[in-house]
N, C-alpha and C positions, 0 to 999 in steps of 0.2 A: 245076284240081287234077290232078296226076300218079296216073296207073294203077297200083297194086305188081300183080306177077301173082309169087305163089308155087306151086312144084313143093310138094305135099302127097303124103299118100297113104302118103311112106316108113314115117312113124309118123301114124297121125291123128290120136291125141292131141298128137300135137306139134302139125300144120296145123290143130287146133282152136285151141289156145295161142295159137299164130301169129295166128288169125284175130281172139282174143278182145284178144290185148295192142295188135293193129296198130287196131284199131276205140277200142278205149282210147284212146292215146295222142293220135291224130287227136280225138278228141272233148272230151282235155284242152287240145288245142291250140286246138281252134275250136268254143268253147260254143253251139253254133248249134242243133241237136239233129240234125246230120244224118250223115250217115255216109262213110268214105272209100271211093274205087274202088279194087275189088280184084276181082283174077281169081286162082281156084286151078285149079291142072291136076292132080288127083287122079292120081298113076302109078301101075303096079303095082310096089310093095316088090318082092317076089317075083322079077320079072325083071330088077332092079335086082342083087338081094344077090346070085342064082346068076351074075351075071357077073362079079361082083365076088369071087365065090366061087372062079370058075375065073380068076382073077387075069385077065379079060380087059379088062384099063381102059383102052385105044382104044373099043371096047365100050360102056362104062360113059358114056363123056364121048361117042361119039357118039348113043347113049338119052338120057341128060340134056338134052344140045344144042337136039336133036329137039322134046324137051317143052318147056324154052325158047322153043325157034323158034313152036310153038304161043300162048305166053303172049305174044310180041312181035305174031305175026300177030292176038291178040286185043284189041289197043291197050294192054298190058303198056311201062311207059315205064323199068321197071328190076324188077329179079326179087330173091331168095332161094330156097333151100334150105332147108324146115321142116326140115331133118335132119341132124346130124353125118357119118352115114356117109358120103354123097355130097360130102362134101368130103376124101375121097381124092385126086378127080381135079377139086377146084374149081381150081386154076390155069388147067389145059388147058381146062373148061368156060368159065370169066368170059374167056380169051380167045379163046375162037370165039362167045362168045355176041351174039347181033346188039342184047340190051340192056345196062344196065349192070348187073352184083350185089353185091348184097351180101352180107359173108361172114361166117358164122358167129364162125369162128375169131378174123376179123379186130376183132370187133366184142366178144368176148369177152373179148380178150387188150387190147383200150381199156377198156372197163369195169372190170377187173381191176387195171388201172395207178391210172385215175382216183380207183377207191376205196385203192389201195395197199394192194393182196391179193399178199402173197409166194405161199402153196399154195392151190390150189384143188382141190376133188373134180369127178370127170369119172365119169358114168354115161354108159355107151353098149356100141352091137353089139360084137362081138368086132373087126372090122374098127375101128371107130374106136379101142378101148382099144391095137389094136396101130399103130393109124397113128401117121405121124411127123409130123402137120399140126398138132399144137396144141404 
């Protein structure tokens, strides 16, 4: 069985969500009663938004990396991003990342095909409402 290690923290109710759908799905897939491995790296929000705040996203994607790098060094065999904001700088992150990730945006914008959703509503930080990622 494959490691997920998700980046938490940014919103925790989100890396609760995260925790409770990724334990779901595994446990729809394999009725066994038992549970999938998963590592969370809980980051500080905080030091997150104020870099992102002073538009320093070299910054941004080297903090993220970092906590990544923690989640791969934890036997992490592929990641996510409980979070929209941090996918400002998910390009430059999923390509220095030493696992593979997966992406928000990208997983959004499939489900939203597959169901054949023209508009969709988008809650999020001020950063993400202005981002150009979705």
């Amino acid at each position: 069985m494959k490691t997920v290690g998700v980046i938490g923290g940014i919103g925790p109710e989100s890396t609760i969500e995260y925790y409770r759908l990724l334990v779901a799905a595994y446990r729809a897939r394999v009725p066994d009663g038992g549970y999938p491995s998963i590592i969370i790296n809980s980051i500080d929000m905080k030091t997150m938004l104020s870099l992102i705040e002073a538009n320093e996203f070299a910054k941004v994607t080297e903090y993220l990396v970092g906590e990544i790098q923690k989640l791969a060094s934890g036997g992490a065999q592929y990641g996510l991003l409980a979070a929209n904001t941090p996918h400002v700088v998910f390009d430059e992150i999923r390509r220095q990342s030493p696992i593979p990730l997966v992406s928000i945006v990208e997983a959004t914008c499939e489900a939203a095909r597959t169901l054949g959703l023209k508009r969709l509503g988008l809650f999020g930080t001020r950063f993400t409402m202005r981002g150009q990622f979705y």
